[in-house]
C-alpha positions in Angstrom: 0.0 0.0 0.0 1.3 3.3 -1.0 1.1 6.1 1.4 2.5 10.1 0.9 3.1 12.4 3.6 3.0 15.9 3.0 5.7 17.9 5.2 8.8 19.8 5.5 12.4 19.3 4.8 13.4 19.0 8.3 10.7 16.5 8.6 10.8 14.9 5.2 14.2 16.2 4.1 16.5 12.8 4.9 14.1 10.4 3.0 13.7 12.9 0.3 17.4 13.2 -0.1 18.1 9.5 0.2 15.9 9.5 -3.3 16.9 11.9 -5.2 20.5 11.1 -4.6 19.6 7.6 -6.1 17.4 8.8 -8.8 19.1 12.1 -10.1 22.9 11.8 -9.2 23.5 8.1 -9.1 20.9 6.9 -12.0 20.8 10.0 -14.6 24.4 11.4 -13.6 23.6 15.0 -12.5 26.1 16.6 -10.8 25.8 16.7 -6.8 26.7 20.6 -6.7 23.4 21.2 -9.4 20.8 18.6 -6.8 20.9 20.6 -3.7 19.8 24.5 -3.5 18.4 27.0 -1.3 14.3 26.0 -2.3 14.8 23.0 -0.2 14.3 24.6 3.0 11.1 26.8 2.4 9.1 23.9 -0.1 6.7 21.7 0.9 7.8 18.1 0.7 5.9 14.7 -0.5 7.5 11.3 0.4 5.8 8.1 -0.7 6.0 5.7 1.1 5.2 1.6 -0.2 5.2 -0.5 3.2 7.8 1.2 5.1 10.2 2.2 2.5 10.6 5.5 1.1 10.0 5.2 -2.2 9.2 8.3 -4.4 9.6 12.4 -3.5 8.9 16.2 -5.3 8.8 19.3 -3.5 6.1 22.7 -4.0 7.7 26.0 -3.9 6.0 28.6 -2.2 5.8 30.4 -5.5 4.0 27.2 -6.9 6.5 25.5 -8.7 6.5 21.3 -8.1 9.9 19.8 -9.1 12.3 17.0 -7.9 9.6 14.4 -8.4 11.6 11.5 -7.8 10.7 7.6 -7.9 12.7 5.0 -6.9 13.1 2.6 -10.6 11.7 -0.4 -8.3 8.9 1.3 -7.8 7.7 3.3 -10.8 4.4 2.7 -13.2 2.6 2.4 -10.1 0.8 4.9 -9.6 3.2 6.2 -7.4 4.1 9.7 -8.7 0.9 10.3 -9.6 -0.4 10.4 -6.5 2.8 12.6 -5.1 1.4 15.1 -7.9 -2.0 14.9 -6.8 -0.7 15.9 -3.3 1.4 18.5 -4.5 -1.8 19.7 -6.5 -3.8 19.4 -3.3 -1.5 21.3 -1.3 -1.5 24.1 -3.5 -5.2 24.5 -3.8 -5.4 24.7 -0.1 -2.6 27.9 -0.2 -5.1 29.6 -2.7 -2.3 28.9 -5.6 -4.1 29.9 -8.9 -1.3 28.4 -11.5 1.5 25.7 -11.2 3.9 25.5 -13.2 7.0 22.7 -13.5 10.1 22.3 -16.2 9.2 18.4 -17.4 12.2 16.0 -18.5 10.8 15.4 -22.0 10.2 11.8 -21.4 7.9 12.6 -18.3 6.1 15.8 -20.6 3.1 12.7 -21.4 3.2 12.5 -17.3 2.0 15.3 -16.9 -0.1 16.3 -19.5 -1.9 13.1 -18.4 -2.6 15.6 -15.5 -3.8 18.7 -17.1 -0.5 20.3 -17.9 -0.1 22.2 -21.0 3.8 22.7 -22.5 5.0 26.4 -22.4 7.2 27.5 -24.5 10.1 26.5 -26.2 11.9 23.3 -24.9 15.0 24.1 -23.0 18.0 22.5 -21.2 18.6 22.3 -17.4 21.6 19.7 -16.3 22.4 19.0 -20.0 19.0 16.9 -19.9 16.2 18.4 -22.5 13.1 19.8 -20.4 9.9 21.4 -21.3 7.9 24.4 -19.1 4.5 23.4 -18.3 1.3 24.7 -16.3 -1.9 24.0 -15.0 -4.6 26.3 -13.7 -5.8 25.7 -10.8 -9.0 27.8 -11.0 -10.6 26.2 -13.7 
């Protein structure tokens, strides 16, 4: 069973990092110094949690920007960062946020338009990996 808990980094913040070292340094090679930044401290933070093993992550910015989404390879296509989006999406609703916006790795843009997001933009590159702006508005 799958569970996500909504929080902050100094309550979330070990598990989270545990993840996205795996995910983003280890498995797609992004440099450590390019992972860790100032955001972490003043975002809400989503861990998912299968059993009692951390399994997925993403963080809200106060500004309403989601990123970081994170899931372990054991553990994706199964529903799992879905419902970390959905509880980003949730959270954001409840702060009165009236767009949110993310910067998609092209192979997760489908992802997320699966959600309601629309592409913004031309595509760009963050971390030498190809990413696309999206939004979705809230008050529709």
């Amino acid at each position: 069973m799958i569970r996500i808990d909504c929080s902050s980094w100094l309550v979330n913040g070990e598990w989270a990092s545990t993840i996205r070292r795996s995910v983003f340094i280890e498995e797609q090679g992004i440099d450590e110094s390019e992972e860790w930044d100032k955001h972490d401290s003043n975002s809400t933070h989503v861990v998912a949690w299968f059993d009692d093993q951390a399994v997925g992550t993403a963080r809200l910015l106060p500004e309403g920007k989601i990123g970081r989404m994170a899931v372990l390879p054991e553990f994706r296509s199964r529903g799992i960062g879905s419902a970390m989006l959905l509880a980003l999406l949730a959270v954001a609703r409840e702060q009165k946020m009236q767009v949110v916006r993310l910067s998609a790795q092209q192979q997760a843009i489908e992802f997320y338009s699966r959600h309601g997001f629309v592409p913004q933009g031309d595509a760009h590159s963050e971390v030498g990996i190809p990413h696309q702006w999206m939004a979705l508005n809230l008050t529709t």
